[in-house]
N, C-alpha and C positions, 0 to 999 in steps of 0.2 A: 512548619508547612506554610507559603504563600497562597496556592492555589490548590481548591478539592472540587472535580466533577463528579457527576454519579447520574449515567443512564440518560447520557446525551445523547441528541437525535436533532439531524438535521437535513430535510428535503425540499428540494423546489418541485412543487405538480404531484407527480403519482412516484420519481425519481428519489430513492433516497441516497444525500450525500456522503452520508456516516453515520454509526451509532457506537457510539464508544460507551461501556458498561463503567470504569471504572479509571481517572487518570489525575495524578498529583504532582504538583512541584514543588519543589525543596529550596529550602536557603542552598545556593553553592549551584543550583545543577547550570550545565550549561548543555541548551536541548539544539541539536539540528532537526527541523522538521523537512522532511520530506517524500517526495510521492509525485507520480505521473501529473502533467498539467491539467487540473480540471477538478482534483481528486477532493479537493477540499481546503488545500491548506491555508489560505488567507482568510476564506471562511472562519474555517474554525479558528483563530488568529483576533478576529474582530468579535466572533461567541465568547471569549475569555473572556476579552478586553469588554466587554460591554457592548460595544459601541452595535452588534447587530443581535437578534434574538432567536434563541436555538424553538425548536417543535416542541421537543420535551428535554427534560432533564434538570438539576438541580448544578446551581457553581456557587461555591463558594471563597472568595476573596479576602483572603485577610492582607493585602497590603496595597498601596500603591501602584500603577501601571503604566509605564510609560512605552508609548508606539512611534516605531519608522514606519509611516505606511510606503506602499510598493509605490503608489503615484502620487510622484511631489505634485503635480499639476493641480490634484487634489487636496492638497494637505498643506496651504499657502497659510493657515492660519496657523500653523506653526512659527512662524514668520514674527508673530503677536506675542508668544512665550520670550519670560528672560533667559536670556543665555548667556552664560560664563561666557566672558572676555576670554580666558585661558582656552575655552574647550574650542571658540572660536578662533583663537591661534592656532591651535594644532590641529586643525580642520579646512587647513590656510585660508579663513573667509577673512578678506580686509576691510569688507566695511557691510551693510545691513542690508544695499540696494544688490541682491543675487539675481539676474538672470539666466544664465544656461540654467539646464540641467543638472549638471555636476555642481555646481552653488549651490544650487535648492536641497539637494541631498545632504550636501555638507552642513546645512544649516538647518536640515532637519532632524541630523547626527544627532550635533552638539545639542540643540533645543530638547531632542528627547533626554540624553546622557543627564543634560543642566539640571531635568528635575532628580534628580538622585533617588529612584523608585526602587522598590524594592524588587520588582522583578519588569524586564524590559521585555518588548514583543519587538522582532527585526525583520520585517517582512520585504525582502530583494534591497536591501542596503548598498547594496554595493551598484546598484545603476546608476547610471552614467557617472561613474567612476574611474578613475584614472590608476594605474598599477599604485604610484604615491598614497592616492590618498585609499585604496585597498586597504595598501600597509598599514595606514595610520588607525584604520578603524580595526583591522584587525590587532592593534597593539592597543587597544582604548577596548573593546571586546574583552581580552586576556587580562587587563586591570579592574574589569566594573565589579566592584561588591556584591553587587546585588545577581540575583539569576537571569537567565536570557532564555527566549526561546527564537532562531533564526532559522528564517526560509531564505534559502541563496545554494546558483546553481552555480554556485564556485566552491567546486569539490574539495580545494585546496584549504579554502577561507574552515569550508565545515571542519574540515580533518584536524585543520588547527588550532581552531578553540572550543569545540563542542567535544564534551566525554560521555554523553548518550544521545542517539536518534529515537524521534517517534516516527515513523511511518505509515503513511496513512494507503491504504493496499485496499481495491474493492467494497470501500464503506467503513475496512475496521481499520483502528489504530494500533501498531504493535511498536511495544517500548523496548530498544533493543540496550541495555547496558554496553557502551562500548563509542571507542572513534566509527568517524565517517568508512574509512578503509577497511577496519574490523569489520561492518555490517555489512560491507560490500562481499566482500568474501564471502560469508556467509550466505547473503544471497543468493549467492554467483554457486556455492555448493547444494543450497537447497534446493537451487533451478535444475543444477544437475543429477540431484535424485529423482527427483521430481518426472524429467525427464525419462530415466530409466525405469520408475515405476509402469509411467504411460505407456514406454515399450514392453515392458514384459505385461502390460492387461493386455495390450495389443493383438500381443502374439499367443498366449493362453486363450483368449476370446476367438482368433483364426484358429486353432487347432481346435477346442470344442466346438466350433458350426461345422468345421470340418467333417469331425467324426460322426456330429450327428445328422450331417444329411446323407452319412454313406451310411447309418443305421436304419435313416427314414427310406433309401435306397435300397436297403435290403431288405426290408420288411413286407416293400410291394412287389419285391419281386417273389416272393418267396408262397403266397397262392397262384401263382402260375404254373400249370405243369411241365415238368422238362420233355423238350421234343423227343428225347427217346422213352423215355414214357408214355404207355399205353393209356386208353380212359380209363380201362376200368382197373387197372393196379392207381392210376390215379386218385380214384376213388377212393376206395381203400388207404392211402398215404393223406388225403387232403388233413383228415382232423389231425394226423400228427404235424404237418406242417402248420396248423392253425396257432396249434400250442406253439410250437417251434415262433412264429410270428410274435406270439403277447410276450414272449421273452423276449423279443429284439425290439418288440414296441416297447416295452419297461424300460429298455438299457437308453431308448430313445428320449423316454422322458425325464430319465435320471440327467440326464443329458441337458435337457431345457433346464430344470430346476437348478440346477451346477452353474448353469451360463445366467440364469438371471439371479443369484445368489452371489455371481461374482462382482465385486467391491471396484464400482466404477472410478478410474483416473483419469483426470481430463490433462491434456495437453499444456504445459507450459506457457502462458501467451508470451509473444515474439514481443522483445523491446523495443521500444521504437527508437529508429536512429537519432544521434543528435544530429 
């Protein structure tokens, strides 16, 4: 085991960003992390790593760690670490003075790879990236010994070197065993249950108010005398219709109790386009 959490918790204000009960990494795993912008994932990325400090919960670290952070702009003292000559070959950086964008990543590749950690954090690696040097890091990814966890919205990159996703969904984190494509699927059928559940509360839910406002509709109608009815044969009938009424008023409330007894499903939220 490299990494054990146990009953993390992390919020900005009154917001909370996640709470995860229970999550491990293994020698070997190789993790795609992913989830809606916003949801958590560099957060919790730099919670591992140390570098920021969760609300609650316990982590513990039995190895090494080495990070791509998301903004090289940020992270120029990477720049300060030794780097393999080699790793800087195959990273095509020709010499140590990097300006664009795509230099600084490549040379924050190799700078994390150089320390040989025992488990890597990869957070948007692939920006400002060129298709070449994708490939290269996706074929330097598929060799590292050590374990990874990567955030990157290159579905392609995930599918291809990661063999579980954690996904982080409305606060919680769920660890799915499987490729990037595997989980998608899966999603993509649990949305569609999901789905059908919501229509059939839907439709159960309209036909019980249904019925019960034509119960609560019969019930007042039902101490009114009928126009061909006399007062005083009225009379005389009103206490059977009264009985007649606390029967349709029971059926009325068996009716509520049935509708608020019935097991709310809420609506699928819509994905948001890319």
């Amino acid at each position: 085991m490299l990494l054990k959490v146990q009953n993390l918790k992390k919020g900005y204000g009154i917001q909370e960003l996640f709470c995860i009960d229970r999550l491990t990494i293994e020698e070997g795993d190789r993790i795609g992390l992913v989830g809606l912008n916003g949801a958590g994932k560099s957060t919790l990325l730099h919670i591992l790593n140390g570098s920021e400090r969760a609300d609650e919960g316990e982590i513990n670290r039995y190895c090494d760690i080495a990070m791509i952070e998301q903004c090289q702009e940020e992270a120029d003292d990477q720049h300060n670490l030794l780097v393999s000559p080699l790793l800087l070959s195959r990273m095509q950086i020709k010499d140590s003075a990097c300006k664009s964008g795509g230099e600084k990543t490549r040379q924050a590749i190799a700078a994390a790879l150089s320390q040989g950690s025992g488990l890597l954090f990869a957070d948007e690696p692939t920006t400002n990236l060129d298709v070449k040097g994708i490939e290269t890091l996706e074929k330097m990814l598929m060799g590292y010994r050590g374990a990874f966890v990567l955030i990157s919205h290159d579905r392609y990159l995930l599918d291809k070197v990661c063999t579980s996703i954690w996904e982080i969904e409305e606060g919680k984190l769920r660890v799915f065993p499987g490729r990037y494509s595997q989980w998608k699927e899966q999603k993509e059928r649990e949305r569609e249950f999901a789905m059908f559940e919501f229509e059939q509360y839907q439709q159960e839910r309209k036909r019980i108010t249904i019925a019960m406002n034509q119960v609560k509709n019969e019930a007042s109608q039902m101490l009114k005398p009928p126009k061909q009815m006399g007062h005083s044969e009225w009379m005389l009938y009103k206490g059977v219709a009264r009985e007649q009424q606390k029967n349709v008023q029971s059926r009325g409330k068996a009716m509520e109790k049935r509708l608020e007894k019935l097991e709310v499903k809420e609506k699928p939220k819509e994905l948001a386009p890319v």
